[in-house]
C-alpha positions in Angstrom: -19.7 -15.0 59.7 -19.8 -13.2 56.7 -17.2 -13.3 54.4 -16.3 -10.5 52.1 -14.3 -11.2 49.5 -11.2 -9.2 49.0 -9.7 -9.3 45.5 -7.4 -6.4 46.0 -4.8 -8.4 48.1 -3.6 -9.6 44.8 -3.7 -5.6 43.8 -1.9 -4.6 46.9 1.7 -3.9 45.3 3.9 -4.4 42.2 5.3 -7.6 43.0 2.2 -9.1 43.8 0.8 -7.5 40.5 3.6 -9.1 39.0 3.2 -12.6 39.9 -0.4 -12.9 38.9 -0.4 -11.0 35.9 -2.6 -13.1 33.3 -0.7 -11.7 29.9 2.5 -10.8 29.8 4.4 -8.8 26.5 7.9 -9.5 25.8 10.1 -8.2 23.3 10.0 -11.6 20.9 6.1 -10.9 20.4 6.8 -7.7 18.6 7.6 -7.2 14.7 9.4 -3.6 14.4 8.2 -1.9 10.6 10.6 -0.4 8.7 10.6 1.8 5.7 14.0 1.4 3.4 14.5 4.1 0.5 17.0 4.5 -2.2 20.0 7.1 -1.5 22.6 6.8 0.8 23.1 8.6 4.7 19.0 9.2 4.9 17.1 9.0 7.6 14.0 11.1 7.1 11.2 11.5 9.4 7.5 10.9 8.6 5.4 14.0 9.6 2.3 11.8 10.6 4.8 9.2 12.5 7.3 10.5 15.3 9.8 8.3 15.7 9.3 6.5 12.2 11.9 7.0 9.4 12.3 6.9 5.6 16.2 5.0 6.0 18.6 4.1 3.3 20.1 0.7 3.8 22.7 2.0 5.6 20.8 3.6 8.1 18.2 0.6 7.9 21.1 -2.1 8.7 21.9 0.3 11.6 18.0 0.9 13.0 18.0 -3.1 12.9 21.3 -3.3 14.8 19.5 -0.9 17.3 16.2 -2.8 17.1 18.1 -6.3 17.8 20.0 -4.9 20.5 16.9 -3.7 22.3 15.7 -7.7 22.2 13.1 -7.2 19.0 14.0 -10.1 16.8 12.2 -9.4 14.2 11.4 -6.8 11.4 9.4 -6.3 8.6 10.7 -4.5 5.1 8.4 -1.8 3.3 10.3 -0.9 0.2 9.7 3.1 -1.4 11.5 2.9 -4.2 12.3 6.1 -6.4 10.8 4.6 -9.5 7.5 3.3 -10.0 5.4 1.8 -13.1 1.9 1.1 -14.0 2.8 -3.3 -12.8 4.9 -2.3 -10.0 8.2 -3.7 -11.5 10.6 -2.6 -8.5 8.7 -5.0 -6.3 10.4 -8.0 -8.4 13.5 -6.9 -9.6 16.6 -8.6 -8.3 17.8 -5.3 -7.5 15.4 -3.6 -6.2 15.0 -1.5 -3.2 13.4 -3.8 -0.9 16.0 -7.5 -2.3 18.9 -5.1 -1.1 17.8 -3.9 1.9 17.0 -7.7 2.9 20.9 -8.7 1.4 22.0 -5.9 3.8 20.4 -7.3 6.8 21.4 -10.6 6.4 24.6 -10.1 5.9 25.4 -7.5 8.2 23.1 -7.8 11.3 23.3 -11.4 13.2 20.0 -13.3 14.3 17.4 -10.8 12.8 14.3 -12.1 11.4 13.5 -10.6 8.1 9.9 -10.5 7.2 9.1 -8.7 3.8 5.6 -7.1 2.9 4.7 -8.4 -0.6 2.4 -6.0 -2.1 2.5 -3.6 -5.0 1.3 -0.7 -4.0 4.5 0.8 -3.0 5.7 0.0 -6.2 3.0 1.2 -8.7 2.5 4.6 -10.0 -1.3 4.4 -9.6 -0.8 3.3 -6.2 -3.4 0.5 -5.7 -2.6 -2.9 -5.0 -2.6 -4.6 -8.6 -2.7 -4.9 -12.5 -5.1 -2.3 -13.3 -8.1 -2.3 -16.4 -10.5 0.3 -17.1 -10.3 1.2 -13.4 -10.1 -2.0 -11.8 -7.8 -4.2 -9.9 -7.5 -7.4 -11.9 -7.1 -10.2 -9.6 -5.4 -12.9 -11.7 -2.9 -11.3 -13.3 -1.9 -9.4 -9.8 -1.4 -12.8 -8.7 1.2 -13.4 -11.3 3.2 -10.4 -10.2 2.8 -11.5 -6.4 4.5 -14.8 -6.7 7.3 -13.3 -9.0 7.7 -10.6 -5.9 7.4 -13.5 -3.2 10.1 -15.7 -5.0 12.3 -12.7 -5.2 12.4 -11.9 -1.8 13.0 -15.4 -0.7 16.1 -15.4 -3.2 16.9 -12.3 -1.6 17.2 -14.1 2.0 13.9 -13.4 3.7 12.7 -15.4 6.6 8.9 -15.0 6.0 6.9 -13.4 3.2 3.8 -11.2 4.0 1.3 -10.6 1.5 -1.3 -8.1 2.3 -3.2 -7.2 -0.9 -5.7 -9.4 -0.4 -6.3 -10.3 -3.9 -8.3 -13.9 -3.8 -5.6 -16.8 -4.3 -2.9 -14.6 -3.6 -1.8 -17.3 -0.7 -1.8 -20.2 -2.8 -0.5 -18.8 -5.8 2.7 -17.5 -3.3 2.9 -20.8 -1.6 3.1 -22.7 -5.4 5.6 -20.3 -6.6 7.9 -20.7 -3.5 7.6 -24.3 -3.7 8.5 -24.6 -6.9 11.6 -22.6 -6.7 12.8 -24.4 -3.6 11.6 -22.2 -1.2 9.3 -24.8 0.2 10.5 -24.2 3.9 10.1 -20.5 3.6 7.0 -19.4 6.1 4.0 -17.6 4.5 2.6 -14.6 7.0 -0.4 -14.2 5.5 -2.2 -10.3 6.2 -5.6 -12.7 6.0 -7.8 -9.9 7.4 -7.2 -6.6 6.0 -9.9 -4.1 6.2 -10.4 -0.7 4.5 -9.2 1.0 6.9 -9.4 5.1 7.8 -6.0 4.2 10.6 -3.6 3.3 7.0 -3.2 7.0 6.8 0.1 8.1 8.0 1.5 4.6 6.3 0.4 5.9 3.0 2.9 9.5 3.9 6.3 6.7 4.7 5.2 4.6 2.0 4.1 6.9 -0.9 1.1 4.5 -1.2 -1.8 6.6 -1.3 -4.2 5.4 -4.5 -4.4 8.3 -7.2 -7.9 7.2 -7.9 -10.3 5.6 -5.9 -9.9 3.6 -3.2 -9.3 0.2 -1.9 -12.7 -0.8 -0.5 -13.4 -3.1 -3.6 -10.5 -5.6 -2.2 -9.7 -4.6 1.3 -12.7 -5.7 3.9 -15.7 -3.8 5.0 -15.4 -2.9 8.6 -18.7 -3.9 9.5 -18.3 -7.9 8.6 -17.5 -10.7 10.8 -18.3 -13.6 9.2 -16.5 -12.6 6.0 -13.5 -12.5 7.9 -14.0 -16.0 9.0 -14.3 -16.8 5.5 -11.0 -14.9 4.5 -8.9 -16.7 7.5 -10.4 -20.0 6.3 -9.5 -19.9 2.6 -5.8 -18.9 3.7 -5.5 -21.6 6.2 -6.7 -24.1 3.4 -4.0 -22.3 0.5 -1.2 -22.7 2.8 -0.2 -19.6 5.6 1.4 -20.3 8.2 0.4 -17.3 10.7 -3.1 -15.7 10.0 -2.8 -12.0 10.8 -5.3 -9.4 11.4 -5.4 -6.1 11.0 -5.3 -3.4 12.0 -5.2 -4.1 15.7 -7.3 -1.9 18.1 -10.5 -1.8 16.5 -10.6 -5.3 15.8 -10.1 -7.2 19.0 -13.1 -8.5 18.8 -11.6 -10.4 15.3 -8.6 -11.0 16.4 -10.4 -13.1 19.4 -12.2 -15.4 17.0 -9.5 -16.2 14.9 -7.2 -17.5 17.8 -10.0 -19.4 18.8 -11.0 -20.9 15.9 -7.6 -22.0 13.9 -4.7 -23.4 15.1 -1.9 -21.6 13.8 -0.2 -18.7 15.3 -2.3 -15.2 15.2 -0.3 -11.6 14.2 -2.3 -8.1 14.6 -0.7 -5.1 13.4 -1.2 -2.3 15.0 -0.9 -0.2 12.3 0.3 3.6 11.5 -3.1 5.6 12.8 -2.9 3.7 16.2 0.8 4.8 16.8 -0.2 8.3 15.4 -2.8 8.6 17.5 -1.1 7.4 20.9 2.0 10.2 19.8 -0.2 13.2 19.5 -2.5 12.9 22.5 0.8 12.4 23.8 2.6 15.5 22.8 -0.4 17.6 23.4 -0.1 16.2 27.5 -3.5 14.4 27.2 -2.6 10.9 27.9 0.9 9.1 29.4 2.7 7.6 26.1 4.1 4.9 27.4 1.7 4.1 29.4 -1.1 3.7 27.1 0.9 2.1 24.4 2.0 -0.5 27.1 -1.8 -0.8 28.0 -3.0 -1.4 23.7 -0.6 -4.0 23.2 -1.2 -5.9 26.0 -5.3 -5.6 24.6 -4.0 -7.1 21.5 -1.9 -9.7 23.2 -5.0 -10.8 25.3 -7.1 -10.8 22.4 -5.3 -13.4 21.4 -2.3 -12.4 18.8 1.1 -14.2 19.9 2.8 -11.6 17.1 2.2 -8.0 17.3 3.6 -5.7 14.9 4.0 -2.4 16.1 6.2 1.1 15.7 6.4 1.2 19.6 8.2 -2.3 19.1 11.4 -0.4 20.1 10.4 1.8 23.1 8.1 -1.3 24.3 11.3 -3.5 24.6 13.1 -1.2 26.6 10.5 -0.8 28.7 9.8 -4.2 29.3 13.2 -5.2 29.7 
C-alpha cells in the first residue's frame, strides 16, 4: 500500500494550528518606542507614522499606563528636546528631556521596564551621531559624551541603556562609566548591528534627527556585509552587552539568524519606523490586511531568532494576541 502523506491534518483547524505552532509571540517579547517632548498636554502625531506620537511626559506616563495595561512590559525613551547644540548637551543634562521622562515613569507607572536610547543625534544641531571636526564624526571624544549620557540615565532610573551610534568602543566605554558610578548591575542593550538604513526615515520626522549634512554611512553599516556584522556583534559581546540587537528587522533576517546562533546572549531586532510605515499605508490604501501582516513580520523576526522585538505595533500586537 502506498502511503501518501498527509501534512494538512495538522492544518485542518485553528485549534489544531494552535497546538503545533513552532513560534509563538507574546506580549513580553515586544519593546513599545516612544517619543517624549518638552511642553505640557501634547500629543502630536507623526505624518509618516499613524498611530505614533510626539507626547509630553504627561501624556508619555499615560501612553505607558496604556502600554502596560495591554501586557507590553517594556518601553524604550527617544528624547526631542526643544534645544539642541553642536555636542548634544540635552542628552546629559540632569534635567533634561529624556532623565524626566524616565523620573516620570518610574515613579508613576508600576512594573514598566524603562529602556533609554543613548545616542546624540536627537540632541545635536547638526544632527549626526557625534562630536563633529571639519565634517567628521570624531569617535573618541563622542565616546566621552556617551558614557556621561549613559550614567545619567541610569541616575535617572533606567533599567537598560541602549546605545546605537555605533561609534567603536562605545560599549565599553558605557559599561566602564556605569561601573564606576555604581551602576554595575545596570544591563547594556547594545544596537550592535546598525546599518545605514533607507527604512530610518519616518524616525528621523518624530525624532527631528535627520543629518543637516551628509549622511551616516561612514559609521552606520553597509547593507551588503555579513561578516562585518559578525565582527561588530563580537567586539560588543567582548566590551560587555548584555543583549546584541539588530537592526532594522525585516531586511535582515538573514543577520539576525546568525547572531542567535552564534552568541549566547539574548538577540533584539527592531523593527524600525519604514517597516511600520510601510505596513500602515498599504494598509490604508486596502492593499494588504494590517493586522494581519504585521502579525505575520514579527513572527519572521521571532523565528529568525530575536527573543526581543521592538516594534510600534507593540500595542495593537498585544491586544491581539491576548
Amino acid at each position: 500500500m502506498n502511503l501518501i502523506e498527509r501534512p494538512r491534518r495538522l492544518r485542518r483547524t485553528e485549534s489544531i494550528r494552535a497546538l503545533v505552532r513552532e513560534t509563538r509571540l507574546s506580549p513580553d517579547d515586544f519593546v513599545y518606542p516612544l517619543f517624549v517632548c518638552e511642553g505640557e498636554g501634547v500629543r502630536r502625531e507623526v505624518s509618516s507614522m499613524p498611530g505614533v506620537f510626539n507626547l509630553s511626559i504627561d501624556h508619555l506616563v499615560k501612553e505607558a499606563e496604556a502600554a502596560r495595561g495591554a501586557g507590553v512590559r517594556s518601553v524604550i525613551l527617544f528624547g526631542v528636546p526643544d534645544q539642541k547644540d553642536p555636542v548634544g548637551s540635552q542628552a546629559y543634562a540632569e534635567d533634561g528631556i529624556t532623565q524626566r521622562a524616565i523620573r516620570a515613569i518610574k515613579r508613576e507607572v508600576k512594573d514598566v521596564l524603562v529602556i533609554t536610547d543613548n545616542c546624540l543625534c536627537e540632541y545635536t544641531d547638526h544632527g549626526h551621531c557625534g562630536v563633529i571636526e571639519s565634517g567628521e564624526v570624531l569617535n573618541d571624544p563622542t565616546l566621552e559624551l556617551l558614557a556621561r549620557t549613559a550614567v545619567s540615565q541610569a541616575e535617572a532610573g533606567a533599567d537598560i541603556i541602549a546605545p546605537s551610534n555605533m561609534m567603536d568602543g562605545f560599549v565599553a566605554a558605557i559599561r566602564d562609566a556605569l561601573d564606576e558610578a555604581g551602576f554595575e548591575q545596570t544591563p547594556i542593550m547594545s544596537y550592535a548591528v546598525k546599518y545605514a538604513s533607507g527604512f530610518y526615515g519616518p524616525f528621523r520626522e518624530a525624532a527631528g534627527s535627520t543629518p543637516q549634512f551628509g549622511d551616516r554611512r561612514a559609521y552606520q553599516m553597509d547593507p551588503a556585509n555579513v561578516r562585518e556584522a559578525m565582527r561588530e556583534a563580537e567586539m560588543d559581546f567582548e566590551q560587555g552587552a548584555d543583549i546584541l540587537m539588530v537592526k532594522p528587522a525585516l531586511p535582515y533576517l538573514d543577520i539576525i539568524r546568525a547572531i542567535s546562533e552564534r552568541f549566547d546572549l539574548p538577540v533584539a531586532a527592531y523593527q524600525v519606523s519604514g517597516e511600520y510605515a510601510m505596513i500602515k499605508a498599504a494598509a490604508r490604501l486596502g492593499w494588504i490586511d494590517e493586522e494581519r501582516v504585521a502579525l505575520e513580520s514579527l513572527t519572521s523576526i521571532k523565528r529568525a531568532g530575536a527573543g526581543i522585538i521592538l516594534t510600534y505595533f507593540a500595542v495593537e500586537m498585544a491586544k491581539r494576541l491576548s
